[in-house]
C-alpha positions as CSV (number, residue, x, y, z in Angstrom):
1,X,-35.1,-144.0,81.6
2,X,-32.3,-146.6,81.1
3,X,-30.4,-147.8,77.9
4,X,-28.1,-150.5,77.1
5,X,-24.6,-150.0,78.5
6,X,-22.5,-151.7,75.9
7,X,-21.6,-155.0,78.3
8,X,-22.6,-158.3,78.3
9,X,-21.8,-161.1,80.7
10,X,-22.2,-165.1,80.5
11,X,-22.9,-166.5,83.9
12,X,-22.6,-170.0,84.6
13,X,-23.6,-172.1,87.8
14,X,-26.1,-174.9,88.9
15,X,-29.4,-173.4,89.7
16,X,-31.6,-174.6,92.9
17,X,-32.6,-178.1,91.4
18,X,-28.1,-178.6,90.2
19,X,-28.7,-178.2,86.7
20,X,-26.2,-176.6,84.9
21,X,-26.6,-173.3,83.4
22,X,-25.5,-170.4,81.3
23,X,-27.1,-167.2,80.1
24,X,-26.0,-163.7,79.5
25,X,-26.5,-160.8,81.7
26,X,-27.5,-157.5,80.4
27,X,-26.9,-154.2,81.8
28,X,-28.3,-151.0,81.4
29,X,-27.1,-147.7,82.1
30,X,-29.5,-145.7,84.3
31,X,-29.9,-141.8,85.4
32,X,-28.0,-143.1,88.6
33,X,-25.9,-146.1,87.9
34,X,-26.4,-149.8,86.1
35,X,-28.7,-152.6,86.9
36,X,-27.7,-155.9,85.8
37,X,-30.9,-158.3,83.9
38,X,-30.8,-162.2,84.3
39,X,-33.9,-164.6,82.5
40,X,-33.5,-168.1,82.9
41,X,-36.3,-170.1,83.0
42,X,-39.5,-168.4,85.3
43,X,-36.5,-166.2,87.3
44,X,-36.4,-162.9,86.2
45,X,-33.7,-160.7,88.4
46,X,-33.3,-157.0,87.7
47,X,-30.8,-155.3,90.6
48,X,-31.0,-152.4,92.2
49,X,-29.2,-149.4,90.4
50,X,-25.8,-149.4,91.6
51,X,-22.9,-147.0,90.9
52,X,-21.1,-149.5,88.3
53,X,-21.8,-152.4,86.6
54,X,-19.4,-154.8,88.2
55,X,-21.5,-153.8,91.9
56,X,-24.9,-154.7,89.5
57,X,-23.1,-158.1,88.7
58,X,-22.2,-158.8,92.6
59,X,-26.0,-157.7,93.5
60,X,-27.3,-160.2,91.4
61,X,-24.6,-163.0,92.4
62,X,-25.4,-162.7,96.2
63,X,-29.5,-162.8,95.1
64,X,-28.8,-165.7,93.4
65,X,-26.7,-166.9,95.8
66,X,-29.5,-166.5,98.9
67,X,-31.8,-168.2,96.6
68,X,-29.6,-171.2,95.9
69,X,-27.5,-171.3,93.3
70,X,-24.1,-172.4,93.5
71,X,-20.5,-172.9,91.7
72,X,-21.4,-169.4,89.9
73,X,-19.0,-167.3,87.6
74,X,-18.9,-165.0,84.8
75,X,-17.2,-164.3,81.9
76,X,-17.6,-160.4,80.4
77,X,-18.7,-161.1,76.3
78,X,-19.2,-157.5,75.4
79,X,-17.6,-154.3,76.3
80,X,-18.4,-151.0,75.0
81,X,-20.6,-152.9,72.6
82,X,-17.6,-154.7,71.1
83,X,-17.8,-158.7,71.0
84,X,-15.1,-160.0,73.4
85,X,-15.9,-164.0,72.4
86,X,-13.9,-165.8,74.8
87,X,-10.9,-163.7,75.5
88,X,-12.0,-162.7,79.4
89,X,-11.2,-164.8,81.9
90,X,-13.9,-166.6,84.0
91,X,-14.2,-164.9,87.3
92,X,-15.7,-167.7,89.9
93,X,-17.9,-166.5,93.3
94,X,-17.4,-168.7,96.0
95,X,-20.6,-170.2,97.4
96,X,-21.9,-168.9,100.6
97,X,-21.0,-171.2,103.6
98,X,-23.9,-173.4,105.2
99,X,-24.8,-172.5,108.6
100,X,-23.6,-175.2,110.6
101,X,-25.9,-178.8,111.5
102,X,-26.5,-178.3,115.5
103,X,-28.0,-180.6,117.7
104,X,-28.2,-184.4,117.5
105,X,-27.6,-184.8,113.3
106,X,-25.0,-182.5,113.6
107,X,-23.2,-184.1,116.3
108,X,-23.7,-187.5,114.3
109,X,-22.3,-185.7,111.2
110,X,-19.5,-184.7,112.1
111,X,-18.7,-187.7,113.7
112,X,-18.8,-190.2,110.8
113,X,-16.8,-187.4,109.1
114,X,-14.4,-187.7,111.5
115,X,-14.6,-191.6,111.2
116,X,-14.1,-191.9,107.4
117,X,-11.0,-190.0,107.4
């Protein structure tokens, strides 16, 4: 059985299509740990139980992350069930690096970046 943990997060990012986003993330406090809730749209994300809330909030960054998402961050709005408005600072995720173009459009790639320097 699970129950609301008292914490709230806003995340913010572009989704798969670059729009612009931002919606809260709820956690719950489990027998074992926290899982970390995200709805926006048709996506519906619940993590894995992890042992704190801030490893429920990374789960669901790299998931989001592997599915697309990018320039992500979030902003805690609730601890211990007390509204925090805007007094946390935005913490930012860096987005996962792009394997590398090989063969021919690679090559060509990174030669006109080379050539527009």
């Amino acid at each position: 059985m699970s129950t609301p943990a008292g914490e709230k997060h806003q995340l913010a990012g572009f989704d798969v299509r670059e729009r612009g986003f931002n919606r809260p993330v709820d956690f719950v406090r489990t027998a074992t740990g926290y899982q970390a809730t995200l709805r926006y749209e048709t996506t519906h994300i619940v993590t894995p139980e992890a042992p704190s809330a801030g490893e429920a909030l990374q789960q669901l960054i790299t998931t989001l992350q592997q599915q697309g998402y990018t320039q992500l961050r979030s902003q805690q709005s609730y601890r211990d069930g007390i509204y925090l408005g805007s007094q946390e600072l935005w913490v930012e995720y860096p987005d996962r690096q792009a394997a590398p173009e090989v063969g021919l459009l690679g090559l060509l790639k990174k030669w006109l970046g080379r050539s527009s320097g």
